[in-house]
C-alpha positions as CSV (number, residue, x, y, z in Angstrom):
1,X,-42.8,23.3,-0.1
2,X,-41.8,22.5,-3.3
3,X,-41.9,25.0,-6.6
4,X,-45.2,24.3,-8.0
5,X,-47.2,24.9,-4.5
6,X,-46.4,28.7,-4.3
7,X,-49.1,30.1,-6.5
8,X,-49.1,34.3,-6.4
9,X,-52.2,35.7,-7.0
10,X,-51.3,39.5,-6.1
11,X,-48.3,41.2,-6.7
12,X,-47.4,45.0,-6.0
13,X,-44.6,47.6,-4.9
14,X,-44.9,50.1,-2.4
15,X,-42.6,51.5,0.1
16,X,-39.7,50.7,-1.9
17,X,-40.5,46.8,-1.2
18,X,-41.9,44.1,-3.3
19,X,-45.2,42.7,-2.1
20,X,-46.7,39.1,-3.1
21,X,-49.6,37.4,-2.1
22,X,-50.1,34.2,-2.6
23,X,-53.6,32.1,-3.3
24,X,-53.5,31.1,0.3
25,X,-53.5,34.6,1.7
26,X,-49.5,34.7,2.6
27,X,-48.1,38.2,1.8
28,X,-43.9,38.3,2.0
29,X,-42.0,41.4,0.8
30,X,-38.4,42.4,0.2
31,X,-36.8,45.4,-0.1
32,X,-36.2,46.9,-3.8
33,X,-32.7,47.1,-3.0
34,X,-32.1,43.7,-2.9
35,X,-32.4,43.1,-6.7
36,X,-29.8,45.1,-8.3
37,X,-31.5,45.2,-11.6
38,X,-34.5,46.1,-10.3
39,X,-32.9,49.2,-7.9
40,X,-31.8,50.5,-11.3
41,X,-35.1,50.3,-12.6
42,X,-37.6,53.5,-12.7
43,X,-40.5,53.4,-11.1
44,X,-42.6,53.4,-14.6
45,X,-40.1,50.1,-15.0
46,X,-41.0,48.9,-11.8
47,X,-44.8,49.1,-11.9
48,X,-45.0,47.3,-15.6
49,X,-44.5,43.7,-14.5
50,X,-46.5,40.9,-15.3
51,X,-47.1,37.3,-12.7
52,X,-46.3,34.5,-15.0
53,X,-49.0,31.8,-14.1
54,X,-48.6,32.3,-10.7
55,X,-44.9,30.9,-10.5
56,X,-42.9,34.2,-11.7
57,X,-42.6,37.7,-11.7
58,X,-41.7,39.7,-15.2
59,X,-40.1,42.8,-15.6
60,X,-40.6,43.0,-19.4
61,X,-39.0,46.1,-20.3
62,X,-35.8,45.4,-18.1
63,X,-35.7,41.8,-18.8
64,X,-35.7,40.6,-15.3
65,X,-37.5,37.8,-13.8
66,X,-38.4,36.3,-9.9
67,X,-39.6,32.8,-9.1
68,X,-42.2,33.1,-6.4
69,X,-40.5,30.4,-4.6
70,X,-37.4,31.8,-4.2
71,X,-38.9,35.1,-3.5
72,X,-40.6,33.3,-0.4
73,X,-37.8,31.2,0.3
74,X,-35.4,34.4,0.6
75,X,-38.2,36.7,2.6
76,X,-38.3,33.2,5.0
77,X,-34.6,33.0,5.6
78,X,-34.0,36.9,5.8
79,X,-36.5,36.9,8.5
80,X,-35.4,33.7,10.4
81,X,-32.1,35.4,10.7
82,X,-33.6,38.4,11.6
83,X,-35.3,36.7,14.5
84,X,-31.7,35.2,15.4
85,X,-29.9,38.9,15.5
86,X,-32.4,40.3,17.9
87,X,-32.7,37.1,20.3
């Protein structure tokens, strides 16, 4: 898939993990911990984020972004090797 055909339409933490829905109904999540700006981040922090037009994720008051692409791409790979580990 390209950039422009991941569209978010739901975003939200819980569990200490990052949850995105996109306008197709996919939902991927990563763990907090992953994003060493955003581990440092309080919870107030964490919960004030904004999706940019669907493509991004924006932490205003810690300055961080996410590319909903990437955010899929890495939640696709970490759970293709996943699947390797176990087999």
């Amino acid at each position: 898939m390209n950039f422009f055909d991941y569209n978010a339409t739901k975003a939200w933490i819980a569990d200490n993990e990052i949850h995105v829905q996109l306008a197709d109904g996919r939902v991927a999540q990563l763990a907090i911990a992953q994003f060493p700006i955003l581990a440092k981040a309080s919870s107030e922090q964490l919960n004030n984020f904004e999706i940019i037009k669907g493509y991004a994720l924006h932490w205003p008051e810690i300055g961080e972004d996410l590319s909903v692409a990437g955010f899929f791409e890495k939640h696709t790979t970490q759970n293709i090797a996943s699947s390797i580990v176990t087999s």
